[in-house]
MIKOL-249818 format. One line per field, with one value per atom (N, C-alpha, C): residue number from 0; atom name; z, x, y. Coordinates in steps of 0.05 Angstrom, whole numbers, plus 5000, padded with zeros to 4 digits. Example, Ala and Ser with C-alpha at 12.3 -4.5 7.8 and 13.67 -1.06 7.14 Angstrom:
seq c(0 / 0 / 0 / 1 / 1 / 1)
atom c(N / CA / C / N / CA / C)
pz c(5156 / 5156 / 5156 / 5142 / 5143 / 5157)
px c(5264 / 5246 / 5264 / 5257 / 5273 / 5258)
py c(4886 / 4910 / 4934 / 4955 / 4979 / 5001)
//
This chain:
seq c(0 / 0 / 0 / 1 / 1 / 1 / 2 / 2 / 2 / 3 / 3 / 3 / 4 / 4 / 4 / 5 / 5 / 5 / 6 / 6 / 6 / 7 / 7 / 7 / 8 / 8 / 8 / 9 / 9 / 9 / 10 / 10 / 10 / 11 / 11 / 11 / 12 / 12 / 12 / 13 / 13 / 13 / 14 / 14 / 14 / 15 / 15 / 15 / 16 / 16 / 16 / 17 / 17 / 17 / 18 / 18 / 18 / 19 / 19 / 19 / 20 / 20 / 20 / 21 / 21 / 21 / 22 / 22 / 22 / 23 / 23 / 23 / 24 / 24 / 24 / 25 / 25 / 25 / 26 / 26 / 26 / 27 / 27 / 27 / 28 / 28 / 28 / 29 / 29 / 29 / 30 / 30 / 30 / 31 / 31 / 31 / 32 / 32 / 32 / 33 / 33 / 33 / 34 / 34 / 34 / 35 / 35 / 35 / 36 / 36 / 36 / 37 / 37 / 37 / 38 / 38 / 38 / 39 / 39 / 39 / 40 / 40 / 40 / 41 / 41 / 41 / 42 / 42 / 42 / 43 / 43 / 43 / 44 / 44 / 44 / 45 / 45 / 45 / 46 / 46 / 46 / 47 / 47 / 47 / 48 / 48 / 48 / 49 / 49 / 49 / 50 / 50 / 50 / 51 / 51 / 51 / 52 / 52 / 52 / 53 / 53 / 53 / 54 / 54 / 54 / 55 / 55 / 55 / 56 / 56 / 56 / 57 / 57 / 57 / 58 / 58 / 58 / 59 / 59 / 59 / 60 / 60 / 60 / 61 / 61 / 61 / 62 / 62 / 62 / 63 / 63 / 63 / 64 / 64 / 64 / 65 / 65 / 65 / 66 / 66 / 66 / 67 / 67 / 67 / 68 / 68 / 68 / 69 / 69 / 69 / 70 / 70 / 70 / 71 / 71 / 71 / 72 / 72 / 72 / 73 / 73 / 73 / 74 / 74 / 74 / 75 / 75 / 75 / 76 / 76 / 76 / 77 / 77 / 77 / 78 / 78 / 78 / 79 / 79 / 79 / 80 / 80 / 80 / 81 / 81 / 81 / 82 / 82 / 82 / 83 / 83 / 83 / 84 / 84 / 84 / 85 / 85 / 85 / 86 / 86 / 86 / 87 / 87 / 87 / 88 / 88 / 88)
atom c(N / CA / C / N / CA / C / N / CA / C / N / CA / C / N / CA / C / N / CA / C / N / CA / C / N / CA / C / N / CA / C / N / CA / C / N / CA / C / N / CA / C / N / CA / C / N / CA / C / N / CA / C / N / CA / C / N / CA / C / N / CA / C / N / CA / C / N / CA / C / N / CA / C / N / CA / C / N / CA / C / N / CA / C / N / CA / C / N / CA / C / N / CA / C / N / CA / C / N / CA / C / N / CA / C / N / CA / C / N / CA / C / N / CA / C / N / CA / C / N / CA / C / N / CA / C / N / CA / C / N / CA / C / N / CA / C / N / CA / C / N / CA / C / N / CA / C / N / CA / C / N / CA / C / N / CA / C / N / CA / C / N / CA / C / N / CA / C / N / CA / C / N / CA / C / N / CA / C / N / CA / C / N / CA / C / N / CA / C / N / CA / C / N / CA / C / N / CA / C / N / CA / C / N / CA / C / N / CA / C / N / CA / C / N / CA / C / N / CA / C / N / CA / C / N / CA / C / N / CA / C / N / CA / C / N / CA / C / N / CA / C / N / CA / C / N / CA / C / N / CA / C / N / CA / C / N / CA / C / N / CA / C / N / CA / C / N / CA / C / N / CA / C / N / CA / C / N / CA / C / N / CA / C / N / CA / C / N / CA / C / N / CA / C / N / CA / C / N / CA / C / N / CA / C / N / CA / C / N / CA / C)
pz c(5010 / 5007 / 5036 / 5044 / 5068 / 5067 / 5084 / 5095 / 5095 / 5086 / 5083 / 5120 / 5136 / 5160 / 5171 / 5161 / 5163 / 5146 / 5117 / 5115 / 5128 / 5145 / 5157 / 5187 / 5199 / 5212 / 5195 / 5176 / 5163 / 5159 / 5147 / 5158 / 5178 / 5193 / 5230 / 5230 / 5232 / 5238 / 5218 / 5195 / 5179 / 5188 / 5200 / 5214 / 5236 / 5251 / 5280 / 5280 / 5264 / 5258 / 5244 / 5226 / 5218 / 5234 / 5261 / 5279 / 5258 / 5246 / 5236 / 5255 / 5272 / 5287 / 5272 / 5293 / 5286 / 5260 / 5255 / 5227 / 5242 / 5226 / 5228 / 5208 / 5212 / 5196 / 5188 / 5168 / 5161 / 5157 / 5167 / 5174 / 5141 / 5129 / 5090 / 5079 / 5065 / 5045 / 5023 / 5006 / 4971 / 4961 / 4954 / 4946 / 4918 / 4894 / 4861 / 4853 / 4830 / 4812 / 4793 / 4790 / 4775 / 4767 / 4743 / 4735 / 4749 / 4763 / 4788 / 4768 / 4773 / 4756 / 4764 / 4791 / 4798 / 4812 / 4814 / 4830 / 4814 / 4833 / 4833 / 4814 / 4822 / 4807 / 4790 / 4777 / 4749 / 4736 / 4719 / 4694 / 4700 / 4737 / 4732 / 4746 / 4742 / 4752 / 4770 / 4789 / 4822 / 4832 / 4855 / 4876 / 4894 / 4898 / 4923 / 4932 / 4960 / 4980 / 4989 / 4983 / 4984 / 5006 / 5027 / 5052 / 5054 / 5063 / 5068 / 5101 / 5099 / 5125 / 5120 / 5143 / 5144 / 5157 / 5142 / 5166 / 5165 / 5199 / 5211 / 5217 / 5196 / 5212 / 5216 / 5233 / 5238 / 5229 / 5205 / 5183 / 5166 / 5153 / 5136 / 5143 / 5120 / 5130 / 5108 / 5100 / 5072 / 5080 / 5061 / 5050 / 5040 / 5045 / 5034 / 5035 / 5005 / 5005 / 4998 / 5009 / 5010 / 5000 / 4982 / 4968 / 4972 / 4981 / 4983 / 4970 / 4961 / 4951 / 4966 / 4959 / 4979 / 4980 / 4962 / 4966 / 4985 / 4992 / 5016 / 5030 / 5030 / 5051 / 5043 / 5023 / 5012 / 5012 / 5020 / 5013 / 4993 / 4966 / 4942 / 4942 / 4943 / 4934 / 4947 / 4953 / 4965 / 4951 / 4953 / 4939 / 4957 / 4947 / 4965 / 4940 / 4950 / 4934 / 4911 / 4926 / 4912 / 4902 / 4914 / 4904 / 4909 / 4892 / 4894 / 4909 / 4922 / 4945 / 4933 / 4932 / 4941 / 4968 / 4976 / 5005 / 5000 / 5014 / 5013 / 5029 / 5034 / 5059 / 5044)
px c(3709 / 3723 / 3731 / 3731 / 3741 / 3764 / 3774 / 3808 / 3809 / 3832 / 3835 / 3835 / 3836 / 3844 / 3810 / 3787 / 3762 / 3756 / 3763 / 3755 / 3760 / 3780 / 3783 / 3768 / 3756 / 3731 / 3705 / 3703 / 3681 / 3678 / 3699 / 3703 / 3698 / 3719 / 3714 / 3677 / 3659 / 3636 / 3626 / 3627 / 3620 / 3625 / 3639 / 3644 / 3648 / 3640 / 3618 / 3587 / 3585 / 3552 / 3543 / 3563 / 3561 / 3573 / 3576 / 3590 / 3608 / 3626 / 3653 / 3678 / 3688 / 3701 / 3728 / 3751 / 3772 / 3783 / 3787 / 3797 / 3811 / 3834 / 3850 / 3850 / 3840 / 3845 / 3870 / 3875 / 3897 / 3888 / 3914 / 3908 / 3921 / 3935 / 3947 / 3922 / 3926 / 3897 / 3904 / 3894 / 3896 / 3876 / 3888 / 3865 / 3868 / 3852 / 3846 / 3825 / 3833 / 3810 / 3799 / 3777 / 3776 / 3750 / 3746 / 3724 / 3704 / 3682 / 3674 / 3659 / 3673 / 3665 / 3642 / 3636 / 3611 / 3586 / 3571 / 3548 / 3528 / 3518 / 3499 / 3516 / 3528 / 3552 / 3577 / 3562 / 3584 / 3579 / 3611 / 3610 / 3621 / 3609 / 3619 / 3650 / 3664 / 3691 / 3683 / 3701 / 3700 / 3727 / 3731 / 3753 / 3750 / 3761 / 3756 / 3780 / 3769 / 3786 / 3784 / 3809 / 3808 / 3826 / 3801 / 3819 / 3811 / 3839 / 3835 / 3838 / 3819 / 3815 / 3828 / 3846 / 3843 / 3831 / 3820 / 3808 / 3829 / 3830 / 3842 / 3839 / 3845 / 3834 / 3855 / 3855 / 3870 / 3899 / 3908 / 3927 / 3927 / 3910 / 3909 / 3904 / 3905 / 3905 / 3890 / 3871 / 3858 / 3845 / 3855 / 3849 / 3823 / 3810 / 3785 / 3793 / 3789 / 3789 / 3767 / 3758 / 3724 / 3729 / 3716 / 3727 / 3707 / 3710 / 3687 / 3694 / 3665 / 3669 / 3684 / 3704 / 3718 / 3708 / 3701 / 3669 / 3645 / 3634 / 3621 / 3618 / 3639 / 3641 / 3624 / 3608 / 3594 / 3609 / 3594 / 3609 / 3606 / 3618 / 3612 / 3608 / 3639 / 3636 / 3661 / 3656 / 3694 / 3693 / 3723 / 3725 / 3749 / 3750 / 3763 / 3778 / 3789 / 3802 / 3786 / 3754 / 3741 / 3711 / 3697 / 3681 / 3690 / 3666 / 3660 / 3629 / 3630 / 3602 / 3599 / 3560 / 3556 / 3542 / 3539 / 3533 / 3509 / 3488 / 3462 / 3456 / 3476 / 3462 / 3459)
py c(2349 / 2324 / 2315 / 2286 / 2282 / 2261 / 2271 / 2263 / 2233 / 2230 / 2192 / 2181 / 2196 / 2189 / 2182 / 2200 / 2192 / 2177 / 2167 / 2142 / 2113 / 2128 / 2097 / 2096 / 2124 / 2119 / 2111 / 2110 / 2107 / 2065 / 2064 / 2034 / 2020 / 2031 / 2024 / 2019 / 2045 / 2050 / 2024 / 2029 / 1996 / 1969 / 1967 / 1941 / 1932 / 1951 / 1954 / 1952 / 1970 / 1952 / 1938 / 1916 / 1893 / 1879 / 1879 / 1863 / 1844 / 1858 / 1843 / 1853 / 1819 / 1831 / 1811 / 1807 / 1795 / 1796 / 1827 / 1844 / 1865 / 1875 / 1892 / 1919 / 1937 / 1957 / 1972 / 1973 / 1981 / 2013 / 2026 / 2058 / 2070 / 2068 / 2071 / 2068 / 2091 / 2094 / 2108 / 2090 / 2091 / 2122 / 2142 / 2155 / 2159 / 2159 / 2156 / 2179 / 2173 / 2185 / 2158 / 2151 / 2128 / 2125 / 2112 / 2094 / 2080 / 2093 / 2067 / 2039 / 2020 / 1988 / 1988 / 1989 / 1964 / 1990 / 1983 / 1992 / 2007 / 2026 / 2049 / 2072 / 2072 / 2089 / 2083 / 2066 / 2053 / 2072 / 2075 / 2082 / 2119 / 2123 / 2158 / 2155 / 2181 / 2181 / 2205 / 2191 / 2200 / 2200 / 2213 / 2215 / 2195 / 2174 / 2151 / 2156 / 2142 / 2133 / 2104 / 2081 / 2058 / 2050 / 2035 / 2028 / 1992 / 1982 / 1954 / 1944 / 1922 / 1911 / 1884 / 1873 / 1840 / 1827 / 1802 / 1783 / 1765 / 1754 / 1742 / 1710 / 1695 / 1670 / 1654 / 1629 / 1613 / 1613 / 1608 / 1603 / 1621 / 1638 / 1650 / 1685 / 1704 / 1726 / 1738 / 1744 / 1746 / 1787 / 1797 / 1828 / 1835 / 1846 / 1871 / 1893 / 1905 / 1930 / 1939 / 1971 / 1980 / 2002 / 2021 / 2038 / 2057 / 2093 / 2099 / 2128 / 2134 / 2160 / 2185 / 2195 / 2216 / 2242 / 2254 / 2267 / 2276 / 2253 / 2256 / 2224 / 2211 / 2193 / 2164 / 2165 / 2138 / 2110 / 2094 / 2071 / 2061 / 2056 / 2050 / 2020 / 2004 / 1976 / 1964 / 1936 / 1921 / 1894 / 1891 / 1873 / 1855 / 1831 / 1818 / 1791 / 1764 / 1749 / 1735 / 1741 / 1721 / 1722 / 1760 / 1770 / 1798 / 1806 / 1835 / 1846 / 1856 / 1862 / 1893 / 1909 / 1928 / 1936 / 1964 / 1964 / 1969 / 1974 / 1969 / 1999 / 2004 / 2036 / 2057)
//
């Protein structure tokens, strides 16, 4: 199992090579046992680790959270105000 403190390198590394910049990672991390809703892995129950990023724009301050298997570090699925995304890696 890996440490909530590496999921939030695991992030970081996700959004460096999606050149997503002008976001703030938040270092607090949600860790569960839960139902995964969406993906490749709907339907099994897993240990995640749920870390949120903000994007920063002008006026506004809008949240993603990316949820990844705690396990072995997968990135499952994020969700944000107004979709839900899976990761493709």
């Amino acid at each position: 199992m890996i440490e909530p403190e590496k999921a939030v390198e695991i992030v970081k590394e996700y959004l460096d090579r999606n050149k997503i910049t002008d976001v703030t990672v938040l270092e607090r991390v949600q860790t569960a046992t839960e139902i995964i809703p969406h993906g490749a892995m709907k339907g099994k129950e897993l240990t995640v680790h749920t870390v949120c990023y903000e994007d920063n724009y002008l006026y506004v301050t809008s949240a993603v959270f990316i949820t990844i298997n705690a396990e072995d570090g997968t990135l499952l699925y994020g969700i944000n105000s107004t979709r839900f995304f899976e990761f493709d890696e």
